[in-house]
SERO-4910 file (N, C-alpha, C, O; in steps of 0.05 Angstrom, whole numbers):
BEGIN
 pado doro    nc1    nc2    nc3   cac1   cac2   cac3    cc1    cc2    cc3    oc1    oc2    oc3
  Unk    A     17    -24      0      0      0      0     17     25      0     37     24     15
  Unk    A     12     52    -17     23     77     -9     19     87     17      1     80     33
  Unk    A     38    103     22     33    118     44     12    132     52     -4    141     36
  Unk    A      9    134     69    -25    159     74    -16    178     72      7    180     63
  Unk    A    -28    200     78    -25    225     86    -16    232    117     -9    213    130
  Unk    A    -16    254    127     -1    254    151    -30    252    172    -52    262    168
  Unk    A    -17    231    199    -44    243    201    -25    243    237     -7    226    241
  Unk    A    -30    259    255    -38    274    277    -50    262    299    -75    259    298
  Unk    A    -36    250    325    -50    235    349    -31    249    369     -7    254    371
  Unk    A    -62    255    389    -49    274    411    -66    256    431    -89    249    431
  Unk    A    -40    250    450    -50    244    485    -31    241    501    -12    248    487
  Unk    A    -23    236    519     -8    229    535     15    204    541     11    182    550
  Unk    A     37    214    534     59    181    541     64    178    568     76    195    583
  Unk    A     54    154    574     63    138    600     92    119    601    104    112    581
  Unk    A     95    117    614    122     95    630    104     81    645     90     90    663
  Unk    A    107     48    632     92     17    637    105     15    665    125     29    667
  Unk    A     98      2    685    113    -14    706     99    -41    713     81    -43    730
  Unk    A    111    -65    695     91    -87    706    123   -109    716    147   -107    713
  Unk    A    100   -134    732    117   -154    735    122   -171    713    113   -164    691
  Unk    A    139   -200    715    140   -217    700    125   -239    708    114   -244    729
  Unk    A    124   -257    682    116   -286    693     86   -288    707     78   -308    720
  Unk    A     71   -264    701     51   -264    707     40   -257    744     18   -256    754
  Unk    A     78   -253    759     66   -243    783     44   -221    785     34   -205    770
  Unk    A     41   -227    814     24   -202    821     42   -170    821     58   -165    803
  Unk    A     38   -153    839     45   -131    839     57   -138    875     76   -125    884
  Unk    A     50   -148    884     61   -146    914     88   -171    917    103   -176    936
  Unk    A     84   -184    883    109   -208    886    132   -197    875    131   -177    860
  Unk    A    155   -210    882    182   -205    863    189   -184    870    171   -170    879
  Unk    A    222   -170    867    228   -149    880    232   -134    846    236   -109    845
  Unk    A    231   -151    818    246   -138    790    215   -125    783    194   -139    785
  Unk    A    215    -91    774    198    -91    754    206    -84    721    228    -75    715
  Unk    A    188    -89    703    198    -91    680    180    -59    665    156    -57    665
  Unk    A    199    -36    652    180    -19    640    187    -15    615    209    -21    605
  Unk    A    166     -2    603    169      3    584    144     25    579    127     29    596
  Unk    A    145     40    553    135     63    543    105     55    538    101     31    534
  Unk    A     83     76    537     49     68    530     38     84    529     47    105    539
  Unk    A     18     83    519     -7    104    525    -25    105    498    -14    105    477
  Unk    A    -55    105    501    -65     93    477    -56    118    450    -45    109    430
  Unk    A    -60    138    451    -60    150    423    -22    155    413    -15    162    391
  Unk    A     -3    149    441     24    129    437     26    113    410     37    116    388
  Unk    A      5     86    427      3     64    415    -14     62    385    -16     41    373
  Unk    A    -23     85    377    -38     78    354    -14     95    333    -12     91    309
  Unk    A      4    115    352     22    120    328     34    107    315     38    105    291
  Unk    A     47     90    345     73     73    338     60     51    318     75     43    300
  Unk    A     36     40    319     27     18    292     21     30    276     20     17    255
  Unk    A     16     54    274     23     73    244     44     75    227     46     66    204
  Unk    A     62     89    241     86     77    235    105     53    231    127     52    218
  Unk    A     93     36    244    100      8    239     91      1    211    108     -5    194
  Unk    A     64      3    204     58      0    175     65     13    152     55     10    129
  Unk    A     84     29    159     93     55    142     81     75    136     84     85    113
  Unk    A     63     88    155     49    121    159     72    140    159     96    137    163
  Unk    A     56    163    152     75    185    169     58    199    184     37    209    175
  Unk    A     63    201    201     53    205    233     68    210    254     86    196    263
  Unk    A     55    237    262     71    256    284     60    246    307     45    227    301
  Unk    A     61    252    333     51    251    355     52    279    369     69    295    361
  Unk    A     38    283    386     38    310    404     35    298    429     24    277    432
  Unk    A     46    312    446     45    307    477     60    334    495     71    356    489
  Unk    A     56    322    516     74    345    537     90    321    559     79    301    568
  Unk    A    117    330    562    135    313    571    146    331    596    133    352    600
  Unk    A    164    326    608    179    335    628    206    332    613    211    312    600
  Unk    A    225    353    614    249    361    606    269    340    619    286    352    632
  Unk    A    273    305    619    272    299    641    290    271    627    278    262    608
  Unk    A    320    251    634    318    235    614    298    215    614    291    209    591
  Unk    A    287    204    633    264    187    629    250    192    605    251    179    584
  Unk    A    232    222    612    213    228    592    231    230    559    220    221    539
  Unk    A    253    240    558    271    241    531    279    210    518    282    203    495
  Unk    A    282    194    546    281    158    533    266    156    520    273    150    497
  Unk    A    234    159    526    210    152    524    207    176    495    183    176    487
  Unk    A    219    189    483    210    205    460    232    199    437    231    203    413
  Unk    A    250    188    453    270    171    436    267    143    419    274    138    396
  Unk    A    251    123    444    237    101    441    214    101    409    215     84    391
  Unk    A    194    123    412    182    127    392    193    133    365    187    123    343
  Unk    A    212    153    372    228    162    343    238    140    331    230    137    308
  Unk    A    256    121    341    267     92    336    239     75    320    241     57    303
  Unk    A    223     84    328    198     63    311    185     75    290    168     65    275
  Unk    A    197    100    291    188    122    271    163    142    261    155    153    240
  Unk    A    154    140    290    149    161    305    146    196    289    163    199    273
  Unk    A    129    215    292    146    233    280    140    260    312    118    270    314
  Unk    A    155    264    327    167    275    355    170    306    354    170    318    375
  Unk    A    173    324    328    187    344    336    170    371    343    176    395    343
  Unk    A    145    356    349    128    380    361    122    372    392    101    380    402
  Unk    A    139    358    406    138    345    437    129    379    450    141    398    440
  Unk    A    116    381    464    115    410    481    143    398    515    146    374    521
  Unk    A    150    409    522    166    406    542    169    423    558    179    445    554
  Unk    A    160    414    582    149    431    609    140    408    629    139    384    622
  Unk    A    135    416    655    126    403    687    149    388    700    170    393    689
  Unk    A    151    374    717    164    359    722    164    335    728    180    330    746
  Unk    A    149    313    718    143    284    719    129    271    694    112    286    684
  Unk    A    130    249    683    122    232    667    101    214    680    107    200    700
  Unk    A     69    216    665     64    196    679     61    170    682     71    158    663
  Unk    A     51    156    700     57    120    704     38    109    702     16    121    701
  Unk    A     41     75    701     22     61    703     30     34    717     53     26    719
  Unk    A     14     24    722     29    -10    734      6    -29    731    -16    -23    741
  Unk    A     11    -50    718      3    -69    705      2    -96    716     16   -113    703
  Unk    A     -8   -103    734    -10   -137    738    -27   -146    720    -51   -140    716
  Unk    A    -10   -167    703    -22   -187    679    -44   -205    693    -45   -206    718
  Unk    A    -60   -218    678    -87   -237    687    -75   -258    684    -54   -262    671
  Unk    A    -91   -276    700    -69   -306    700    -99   -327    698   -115   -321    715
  Unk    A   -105   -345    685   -126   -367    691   -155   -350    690   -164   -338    671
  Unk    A   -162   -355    710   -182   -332    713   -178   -316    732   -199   -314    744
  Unk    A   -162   -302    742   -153   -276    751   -145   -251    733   -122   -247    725
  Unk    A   -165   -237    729   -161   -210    718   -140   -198    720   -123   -201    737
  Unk    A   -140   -177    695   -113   -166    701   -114   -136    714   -135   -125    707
  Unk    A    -99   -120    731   -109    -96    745    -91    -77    729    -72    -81    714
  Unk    A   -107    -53    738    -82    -28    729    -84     -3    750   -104      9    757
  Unk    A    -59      2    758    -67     27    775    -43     45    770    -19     41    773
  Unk    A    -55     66    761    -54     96    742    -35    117    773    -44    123    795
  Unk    A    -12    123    763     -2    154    773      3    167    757     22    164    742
  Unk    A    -15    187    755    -19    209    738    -12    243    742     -3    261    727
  Unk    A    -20    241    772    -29    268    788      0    282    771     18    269    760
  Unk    A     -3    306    774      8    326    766     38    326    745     58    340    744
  Unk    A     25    301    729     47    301    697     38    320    683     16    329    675
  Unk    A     63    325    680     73    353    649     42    348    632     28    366    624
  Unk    A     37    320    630      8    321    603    -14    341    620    -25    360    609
  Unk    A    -19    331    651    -46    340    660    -41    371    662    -62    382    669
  Unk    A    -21    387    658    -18    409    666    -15    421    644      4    436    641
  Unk    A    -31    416    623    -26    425    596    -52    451    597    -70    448    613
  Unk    A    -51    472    583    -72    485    573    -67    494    557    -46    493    545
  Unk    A   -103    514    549    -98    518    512    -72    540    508    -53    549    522
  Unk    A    -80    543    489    -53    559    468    -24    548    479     -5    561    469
  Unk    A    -18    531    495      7    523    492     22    502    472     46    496    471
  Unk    A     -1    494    455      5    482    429      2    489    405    -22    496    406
  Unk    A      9    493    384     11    507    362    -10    494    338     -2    491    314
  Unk    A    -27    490    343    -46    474    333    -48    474    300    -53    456    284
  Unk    A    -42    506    299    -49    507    257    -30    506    252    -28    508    228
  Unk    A     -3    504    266     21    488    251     25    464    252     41    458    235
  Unk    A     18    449    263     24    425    271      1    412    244      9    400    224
  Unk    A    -26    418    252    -47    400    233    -49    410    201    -64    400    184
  Unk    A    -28    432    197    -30    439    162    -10    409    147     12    398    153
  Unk    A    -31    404    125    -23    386    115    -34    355    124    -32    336    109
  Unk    A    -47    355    152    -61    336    165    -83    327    152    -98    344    142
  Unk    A    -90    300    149   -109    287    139   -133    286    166   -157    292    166
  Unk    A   -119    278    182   -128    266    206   -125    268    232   -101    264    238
  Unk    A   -140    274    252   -124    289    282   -138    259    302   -162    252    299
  Unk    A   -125    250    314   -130    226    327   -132    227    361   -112    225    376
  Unk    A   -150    228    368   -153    234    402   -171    210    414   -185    194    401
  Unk    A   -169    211    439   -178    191    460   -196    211    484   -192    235    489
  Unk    A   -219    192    496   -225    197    518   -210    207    553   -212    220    574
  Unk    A   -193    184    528   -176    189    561   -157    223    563   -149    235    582
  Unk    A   -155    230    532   -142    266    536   -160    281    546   -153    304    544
  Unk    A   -192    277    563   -204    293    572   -205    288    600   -211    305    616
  Unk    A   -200    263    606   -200    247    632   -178    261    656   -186    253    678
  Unk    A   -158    276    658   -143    283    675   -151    306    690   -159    305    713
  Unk    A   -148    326    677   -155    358    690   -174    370    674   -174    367    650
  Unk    A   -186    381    682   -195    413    664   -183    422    646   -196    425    625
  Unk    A   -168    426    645   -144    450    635   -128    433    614   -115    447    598
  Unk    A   -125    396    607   -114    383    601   -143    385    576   -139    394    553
  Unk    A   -173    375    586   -188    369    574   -198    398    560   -220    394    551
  Unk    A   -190    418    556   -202    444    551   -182    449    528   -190    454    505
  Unk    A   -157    447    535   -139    437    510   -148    420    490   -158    428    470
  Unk    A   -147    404    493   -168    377    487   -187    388    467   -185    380    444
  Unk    A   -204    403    472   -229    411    459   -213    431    436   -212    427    412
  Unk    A   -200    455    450   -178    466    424   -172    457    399   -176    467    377
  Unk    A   -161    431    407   -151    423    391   -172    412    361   -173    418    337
  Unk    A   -185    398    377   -211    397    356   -222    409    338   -225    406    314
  Unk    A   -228    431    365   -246    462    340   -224    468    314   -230    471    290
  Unk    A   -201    470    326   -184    483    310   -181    459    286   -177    474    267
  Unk    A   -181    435    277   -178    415    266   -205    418    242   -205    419    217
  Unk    A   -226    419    262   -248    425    247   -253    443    228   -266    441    206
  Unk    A   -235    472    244   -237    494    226   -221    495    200   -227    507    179
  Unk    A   -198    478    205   -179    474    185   -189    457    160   -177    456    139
  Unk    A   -217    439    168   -215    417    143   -209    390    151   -214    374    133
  Unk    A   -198    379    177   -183    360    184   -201    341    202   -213    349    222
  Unk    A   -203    313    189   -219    295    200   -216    289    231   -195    295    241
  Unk    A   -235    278    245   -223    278    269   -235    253    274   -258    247    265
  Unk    A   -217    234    290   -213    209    301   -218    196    327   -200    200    344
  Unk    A   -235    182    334   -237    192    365   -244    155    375   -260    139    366
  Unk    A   -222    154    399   -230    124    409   -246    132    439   -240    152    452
  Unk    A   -268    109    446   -281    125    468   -265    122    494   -263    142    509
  Unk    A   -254     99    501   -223     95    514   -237    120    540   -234    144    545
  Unk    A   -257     91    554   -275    113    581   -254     92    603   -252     68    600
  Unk    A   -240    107    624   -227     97    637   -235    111    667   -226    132    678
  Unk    A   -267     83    679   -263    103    699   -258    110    724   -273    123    738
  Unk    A   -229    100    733   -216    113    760   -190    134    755   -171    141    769
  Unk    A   -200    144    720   -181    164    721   -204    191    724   -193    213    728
  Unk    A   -234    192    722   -243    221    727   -248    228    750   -268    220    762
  Unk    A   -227    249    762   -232    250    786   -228    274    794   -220    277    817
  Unk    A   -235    307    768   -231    332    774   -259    338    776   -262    357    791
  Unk    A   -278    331    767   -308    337    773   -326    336    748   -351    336    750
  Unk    A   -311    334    720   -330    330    696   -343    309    690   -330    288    692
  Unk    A   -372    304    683   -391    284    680   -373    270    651   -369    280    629
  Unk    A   -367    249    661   -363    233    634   -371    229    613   -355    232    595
  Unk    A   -396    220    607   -407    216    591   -413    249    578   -412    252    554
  Unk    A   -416    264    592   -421    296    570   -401    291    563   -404    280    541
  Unk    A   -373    293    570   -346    299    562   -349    289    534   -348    299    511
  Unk    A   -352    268    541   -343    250    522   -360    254    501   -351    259    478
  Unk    A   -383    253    505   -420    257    483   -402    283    463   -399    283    438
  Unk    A   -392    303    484   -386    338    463   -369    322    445   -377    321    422
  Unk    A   -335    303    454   -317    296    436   -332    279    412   -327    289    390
  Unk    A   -346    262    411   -360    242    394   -382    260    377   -394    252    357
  Unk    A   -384    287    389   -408    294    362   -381    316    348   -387    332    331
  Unk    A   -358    315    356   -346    328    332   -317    301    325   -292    301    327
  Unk    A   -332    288    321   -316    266    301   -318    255    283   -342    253    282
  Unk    A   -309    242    261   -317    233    237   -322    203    239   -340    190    229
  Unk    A   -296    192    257   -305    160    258   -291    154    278   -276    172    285
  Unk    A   -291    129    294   -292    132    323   -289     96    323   -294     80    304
  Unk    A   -281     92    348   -275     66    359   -289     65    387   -293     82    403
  Unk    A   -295     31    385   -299     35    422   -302     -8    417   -301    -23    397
  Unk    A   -305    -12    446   -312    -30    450   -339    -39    454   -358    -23    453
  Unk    A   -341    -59    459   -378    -63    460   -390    -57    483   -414    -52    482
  Unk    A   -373    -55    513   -375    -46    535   -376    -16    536   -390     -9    555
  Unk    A   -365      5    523   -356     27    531   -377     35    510   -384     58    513
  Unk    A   -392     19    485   -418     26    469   -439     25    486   -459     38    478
  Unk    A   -441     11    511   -463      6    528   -469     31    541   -488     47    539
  Unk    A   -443     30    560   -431     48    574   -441     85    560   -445    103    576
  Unk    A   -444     90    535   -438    115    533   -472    123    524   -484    144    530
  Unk    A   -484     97    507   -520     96    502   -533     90    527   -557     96    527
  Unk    A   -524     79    547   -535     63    571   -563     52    559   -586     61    562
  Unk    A   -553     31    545   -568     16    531   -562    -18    533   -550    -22    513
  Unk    A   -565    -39    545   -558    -61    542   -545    -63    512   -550    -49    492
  Unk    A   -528    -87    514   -518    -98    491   -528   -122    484   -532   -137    503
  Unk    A   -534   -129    462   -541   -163    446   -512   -179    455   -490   -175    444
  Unk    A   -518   -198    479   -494   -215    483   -472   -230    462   -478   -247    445
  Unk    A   -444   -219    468   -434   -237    451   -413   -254    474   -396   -246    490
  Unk    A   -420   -276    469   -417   -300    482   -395   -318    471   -390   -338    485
  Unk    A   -383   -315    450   -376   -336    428   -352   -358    445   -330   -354    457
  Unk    A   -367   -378    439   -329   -404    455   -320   -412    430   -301   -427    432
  Unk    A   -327   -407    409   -316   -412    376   -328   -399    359   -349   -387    360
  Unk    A   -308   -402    338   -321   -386    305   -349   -389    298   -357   -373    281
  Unk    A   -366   -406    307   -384   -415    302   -407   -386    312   -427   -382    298
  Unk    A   -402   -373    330   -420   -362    339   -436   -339    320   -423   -324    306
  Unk    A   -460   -337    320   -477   -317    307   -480   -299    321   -482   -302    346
  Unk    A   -481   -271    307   -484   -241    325   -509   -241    317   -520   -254    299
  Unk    A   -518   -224    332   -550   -218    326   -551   -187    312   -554   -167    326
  Unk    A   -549   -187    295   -548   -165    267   -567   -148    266   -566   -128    252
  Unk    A   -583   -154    279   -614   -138    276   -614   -118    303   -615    -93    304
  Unk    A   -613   -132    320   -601   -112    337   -584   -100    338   -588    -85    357
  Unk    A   -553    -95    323   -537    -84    333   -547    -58    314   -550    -35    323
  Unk    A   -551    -65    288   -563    -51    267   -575    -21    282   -568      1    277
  Unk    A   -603    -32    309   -618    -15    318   -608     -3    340   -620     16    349
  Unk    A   -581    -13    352   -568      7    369   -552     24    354   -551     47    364
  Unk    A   -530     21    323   -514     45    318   -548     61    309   -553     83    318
  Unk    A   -567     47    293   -585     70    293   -578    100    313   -570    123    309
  Unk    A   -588     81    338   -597    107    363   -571    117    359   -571    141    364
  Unk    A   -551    110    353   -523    132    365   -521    148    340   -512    171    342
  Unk    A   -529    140    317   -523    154    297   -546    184    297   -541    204    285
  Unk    A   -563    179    309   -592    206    313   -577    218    329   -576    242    323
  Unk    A   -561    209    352   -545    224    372   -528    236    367   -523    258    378
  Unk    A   -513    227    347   -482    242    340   -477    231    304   -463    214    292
  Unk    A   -500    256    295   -502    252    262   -474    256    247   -473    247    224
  Unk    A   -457    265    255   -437    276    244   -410    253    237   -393    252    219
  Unk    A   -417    232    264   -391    206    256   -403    184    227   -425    173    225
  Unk    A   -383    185    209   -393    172    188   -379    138    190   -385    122    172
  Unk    A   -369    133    202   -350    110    204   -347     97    249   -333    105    267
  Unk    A   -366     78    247   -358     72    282   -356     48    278   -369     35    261
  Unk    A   -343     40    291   -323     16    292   -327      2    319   -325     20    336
  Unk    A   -334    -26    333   -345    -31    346   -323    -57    349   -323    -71    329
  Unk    A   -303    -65    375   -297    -81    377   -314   -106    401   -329    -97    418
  Unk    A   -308   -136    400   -319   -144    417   -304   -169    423   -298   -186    406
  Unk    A   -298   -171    446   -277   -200    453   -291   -216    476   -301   -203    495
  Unk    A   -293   -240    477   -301   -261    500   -274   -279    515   -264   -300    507
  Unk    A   -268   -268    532   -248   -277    548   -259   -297    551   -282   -295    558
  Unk    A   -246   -330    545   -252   -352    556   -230   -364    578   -231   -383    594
  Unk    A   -207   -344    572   -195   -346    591   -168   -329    590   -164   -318    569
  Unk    A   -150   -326    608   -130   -297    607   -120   -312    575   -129   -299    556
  Unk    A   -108   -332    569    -92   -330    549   -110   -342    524    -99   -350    503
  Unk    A   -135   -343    528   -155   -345    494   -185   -331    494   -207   -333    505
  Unk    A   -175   -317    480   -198   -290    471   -211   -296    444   -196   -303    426
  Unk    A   -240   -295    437   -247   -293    410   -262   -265    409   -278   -255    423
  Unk    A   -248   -256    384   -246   -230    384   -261   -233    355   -257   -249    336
  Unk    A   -286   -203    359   -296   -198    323   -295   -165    324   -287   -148    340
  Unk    A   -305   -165    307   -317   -131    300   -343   -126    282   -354   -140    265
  Unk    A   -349   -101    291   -381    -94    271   -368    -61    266   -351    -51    281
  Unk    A   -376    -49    247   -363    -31    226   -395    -18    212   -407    -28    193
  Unk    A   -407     11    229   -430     20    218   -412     39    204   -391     48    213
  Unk    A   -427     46    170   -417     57    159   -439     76    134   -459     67    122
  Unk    A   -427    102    132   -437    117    102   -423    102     80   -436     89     64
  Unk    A   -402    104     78   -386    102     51   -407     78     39   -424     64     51
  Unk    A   -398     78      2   -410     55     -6   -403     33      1   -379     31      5
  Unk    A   -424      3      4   -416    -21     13   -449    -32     -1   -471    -37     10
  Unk    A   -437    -32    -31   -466    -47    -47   -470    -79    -36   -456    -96    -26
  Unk    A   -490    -77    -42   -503   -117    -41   -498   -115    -12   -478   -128     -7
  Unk    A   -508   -104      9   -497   -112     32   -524   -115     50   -541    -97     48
  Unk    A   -531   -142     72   -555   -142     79   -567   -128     93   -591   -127     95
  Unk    A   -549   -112    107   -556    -97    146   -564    -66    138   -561    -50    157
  Unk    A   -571    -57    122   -570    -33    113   -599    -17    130   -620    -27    137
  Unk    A   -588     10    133   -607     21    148   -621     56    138   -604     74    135
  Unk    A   -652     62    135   -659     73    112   -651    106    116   -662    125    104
  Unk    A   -624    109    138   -613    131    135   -586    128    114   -568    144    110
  Unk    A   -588    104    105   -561    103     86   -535     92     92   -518     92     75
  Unk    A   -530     83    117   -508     71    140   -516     43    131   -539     34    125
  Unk    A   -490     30    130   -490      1    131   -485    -17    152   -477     -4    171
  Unk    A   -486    -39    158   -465    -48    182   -457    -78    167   -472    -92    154
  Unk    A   -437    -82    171   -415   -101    163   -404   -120    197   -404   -111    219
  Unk    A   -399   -138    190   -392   -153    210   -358   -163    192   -350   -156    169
  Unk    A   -347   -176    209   -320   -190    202   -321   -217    214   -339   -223    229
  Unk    A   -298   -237    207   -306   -258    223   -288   -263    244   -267   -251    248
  Unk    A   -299   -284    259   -286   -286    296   -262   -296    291   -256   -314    275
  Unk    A   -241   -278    314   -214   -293    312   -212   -313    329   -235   -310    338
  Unk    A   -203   -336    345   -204   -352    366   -172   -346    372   -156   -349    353
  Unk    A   -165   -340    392   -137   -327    402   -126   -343    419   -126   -338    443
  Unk    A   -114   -365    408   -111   -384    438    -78   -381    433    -63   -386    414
  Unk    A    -78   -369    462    -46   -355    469    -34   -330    472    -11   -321    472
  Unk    A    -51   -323    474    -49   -290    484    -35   -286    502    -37   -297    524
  Unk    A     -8   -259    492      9   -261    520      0   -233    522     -6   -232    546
  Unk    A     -7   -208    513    -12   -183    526    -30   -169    514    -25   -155    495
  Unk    A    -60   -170    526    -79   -160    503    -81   -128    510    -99   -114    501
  Unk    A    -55   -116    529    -53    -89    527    -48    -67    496    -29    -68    480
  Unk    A    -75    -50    496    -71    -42    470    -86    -43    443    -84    -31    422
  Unk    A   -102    -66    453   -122    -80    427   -134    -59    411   -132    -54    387
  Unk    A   -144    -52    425   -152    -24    417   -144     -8    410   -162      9    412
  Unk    A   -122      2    402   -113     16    395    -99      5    372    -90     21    355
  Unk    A    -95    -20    369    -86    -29    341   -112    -31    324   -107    -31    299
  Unk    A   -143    -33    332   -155    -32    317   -164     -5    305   -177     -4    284
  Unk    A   -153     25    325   -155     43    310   -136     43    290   -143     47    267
  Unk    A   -111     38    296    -89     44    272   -107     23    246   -112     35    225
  Unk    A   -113      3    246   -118     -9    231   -136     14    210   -129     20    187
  Unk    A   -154     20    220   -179     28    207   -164     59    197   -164     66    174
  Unk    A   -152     72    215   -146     95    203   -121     86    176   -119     99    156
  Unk    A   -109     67    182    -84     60    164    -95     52    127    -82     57    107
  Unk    A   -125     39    129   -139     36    118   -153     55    102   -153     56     77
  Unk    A   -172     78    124   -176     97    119   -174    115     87   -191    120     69
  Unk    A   -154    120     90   -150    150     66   -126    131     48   -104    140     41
  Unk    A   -136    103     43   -119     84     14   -136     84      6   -155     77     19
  Unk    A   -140     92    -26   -158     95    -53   -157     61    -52   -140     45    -45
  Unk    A   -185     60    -62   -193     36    -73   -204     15    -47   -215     -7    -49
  Unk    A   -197     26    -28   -206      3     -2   -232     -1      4   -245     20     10
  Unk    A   -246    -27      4   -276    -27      5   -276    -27     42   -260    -33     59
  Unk    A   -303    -17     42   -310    -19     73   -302    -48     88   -287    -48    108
  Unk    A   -313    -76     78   -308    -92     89   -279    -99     94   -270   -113    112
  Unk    A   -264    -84     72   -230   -103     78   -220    -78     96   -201    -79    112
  Unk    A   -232    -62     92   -210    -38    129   -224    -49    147   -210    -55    166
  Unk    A   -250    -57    149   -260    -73    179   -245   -101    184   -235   -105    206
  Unk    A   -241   -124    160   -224   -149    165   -198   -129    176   -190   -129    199
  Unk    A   -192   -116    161   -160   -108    170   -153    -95    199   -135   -101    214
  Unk    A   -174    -77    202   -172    -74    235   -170    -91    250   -154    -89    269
  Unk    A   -188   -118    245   -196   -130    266   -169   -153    269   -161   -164    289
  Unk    A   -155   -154    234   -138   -174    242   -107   -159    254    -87   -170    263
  Unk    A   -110   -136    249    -82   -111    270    -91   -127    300    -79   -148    307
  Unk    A   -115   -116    318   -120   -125    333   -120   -161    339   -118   -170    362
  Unk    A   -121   -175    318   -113   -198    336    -88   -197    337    -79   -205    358
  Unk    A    -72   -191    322    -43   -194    318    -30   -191    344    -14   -208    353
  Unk    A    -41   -159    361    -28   -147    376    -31   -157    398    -15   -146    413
  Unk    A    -50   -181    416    -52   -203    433    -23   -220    425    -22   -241    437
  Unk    A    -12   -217    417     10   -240    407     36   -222    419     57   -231    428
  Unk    A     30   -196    418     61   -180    430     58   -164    448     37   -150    446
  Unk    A     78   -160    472     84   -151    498     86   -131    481     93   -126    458
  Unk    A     70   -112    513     79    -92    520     50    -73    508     31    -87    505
  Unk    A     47    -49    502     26    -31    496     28    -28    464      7    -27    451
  Unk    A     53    -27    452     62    -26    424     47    -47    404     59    -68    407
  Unk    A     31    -49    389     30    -67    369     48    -65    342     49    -48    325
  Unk    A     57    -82    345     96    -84    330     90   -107    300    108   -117    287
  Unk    A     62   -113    293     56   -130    275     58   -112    250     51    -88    249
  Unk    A     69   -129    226     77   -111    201     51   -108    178     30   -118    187
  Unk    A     49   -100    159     32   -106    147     37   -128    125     25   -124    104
  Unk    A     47   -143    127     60   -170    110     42   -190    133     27   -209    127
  Unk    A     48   -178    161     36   -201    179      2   -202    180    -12   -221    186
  Unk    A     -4   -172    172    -29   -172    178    -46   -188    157    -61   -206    164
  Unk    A    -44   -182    133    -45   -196    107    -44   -219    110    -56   -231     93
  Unk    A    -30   -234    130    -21   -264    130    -41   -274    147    -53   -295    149
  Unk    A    -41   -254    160    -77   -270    185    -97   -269    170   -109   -290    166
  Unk    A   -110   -237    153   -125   -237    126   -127   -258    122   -138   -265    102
***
């Protein structure tokens, strides 16, 4: 495939802190880190596929934080609009799921260089001229005020320019804890976006609407199409403006086998197709991956945005093969440590 166009993801880089071997967090005296953070992680598989793609953030002047902007560049990354100011990077720590023991995460955030961001400290119509695409998360509204007000900046200004906007719903919630209702936050980001990711939980979560169970212990399983059909309905009356939502869904059968699908409501054309709905949106399904062996499904999501946006703005791509292709980025990225999905597009094609 050619290159895309440039496209633009702003949020916050973390420093990982997990154990090995699947300890807990109170075992072993070694921890193991490494670099993350979702709109991070959808660069770095941008670039992995051969995008060109900048990232934006705010760092601490700091070598940690300069490792961690180094790390990206190495994967090719594009860094040279880092803002640099505060004094801390923030963290995360990761106990992996083992059997049926879940996996935990607990977030130090408080007062990183990202949360202490506000507007006009980023240069927004320089940075997005030439931008196809501006790529943001839930979680860039999730810290402060002042972080999430930026946040909105950035948008308008994107909008005003011409520039699509990208948005995963990525609701994380023991990080809102400055006083904003979540769901508005998030409702304002999602009615100025063009196409959007979420999981099938965080689709529940944002319609407070039950979901049609997906249950699947094998490929075998049938989605119930008619319903999902009548829930993007309601979201699409809600937030007329997203032309592309992307809907992931996985059934843990257990920490290391996941069957993982996707559903893909869509404008663009997608003739002969059965699910169609009489505002002109289609919905497309893909088929189930069965994942037996999963070592880090940190990230999934975020390889299924890169997928779809990587997809995105290539002439000639029908709706159904950027939904297979998302969905097979995302299985890929259960197969590799750490937050990075590091799968090529030779590999993705090969799951295809």
């Amino acid at each position: 495939m050619t290159m895309t166009p440039k496209i633009v993801t702003f949020g916050e880089l973390l420093l990982r802190f997990s154990k090995d071997q699947h300890q807990r967090l109170s075992q072993g005296r070694t921890f193991t880190s490494m670099y993350g953070g979702s709109e991070a992680n959808v660069a770095v598989s941008l670039a992995t596929l051969g995008d060109n793609v900048d990232y934006i953030t705010r760092l601490p002047d700091t070598p940690v934080a300069h490792a961690g902007a180094q790390n990206l560049m190495q994967l090719g990354v594009g860094m040279s609009h880092v803002q640099w100011g505060g004094t801390r990077i923030g963290t995360y720590y990761l106990e992996p799921a083992a059997g049926m023991r879940a996996s935990k995460v607990i977030y130090d955030r408080a007062g990183s260089a990202y949360s202490e961001l506000q507007p006009g400290m980023i240069p927004w119509r320089e940075i997005l001229k030439g931008a196809s695409v501006l790529h943001i998360s839930g979680i860039a509204t999730a810290i402060t005020q002042n972080a999430a007000d930026a946040t909105f900046e950035a948008m308008d200004i994107a909008d005003d320019m011409g520039v699509k906007v990208s948005f995963d719903i990525n609701y994380r919630k023991n990080l809102w804890r400055y006083g904003a209702e979540p769901r508005e936050t998030i409702g304002r980001m999602l009615a100025r976006c063009d196409m959007m990711f979420g999981d099938a939980i965080e689709f529940e979560w944002l319609c407070q609407r039950s979901q049609p169970p997906y249950t699947a212990i094998d490929t075998s399983f049938e989605m119930q199409m008619d319903e999902y059909r009548e829930w993007f309905e309601q979201l699409h009356e809600q937030f007329p403006r997203c032309q592309r939502w992307l809907m992931g869904m996985r059934n843990m059968v257990a920490s290391s086998r996941h069957l993982l699908t996707a559903l893909l409501y869509t404008n663009h054309p997608t003739p002969n197709t059965q699910y169609q709905s009489p505002n002109g949106y289609t919905l497309l399904r893909s088929r189930i991956h069965d994942i037996n062996g999963v070592v880090d499904p940190s990230g999934v999501g975020d390889a299924f945005m890169a997928g779809m946006l990587h997809c995105a703005f290539q002439p000639g791509m029908t709706e159904q093969y950027l939904l297979d292709y998302a969905l097979a980025a995302a299985a890929m990225k259960n197969t590799i440590i750490g937050d990075f999905n590091l799968a090529t597009d030779d590999e993705i094609l090969a799951v295809l």
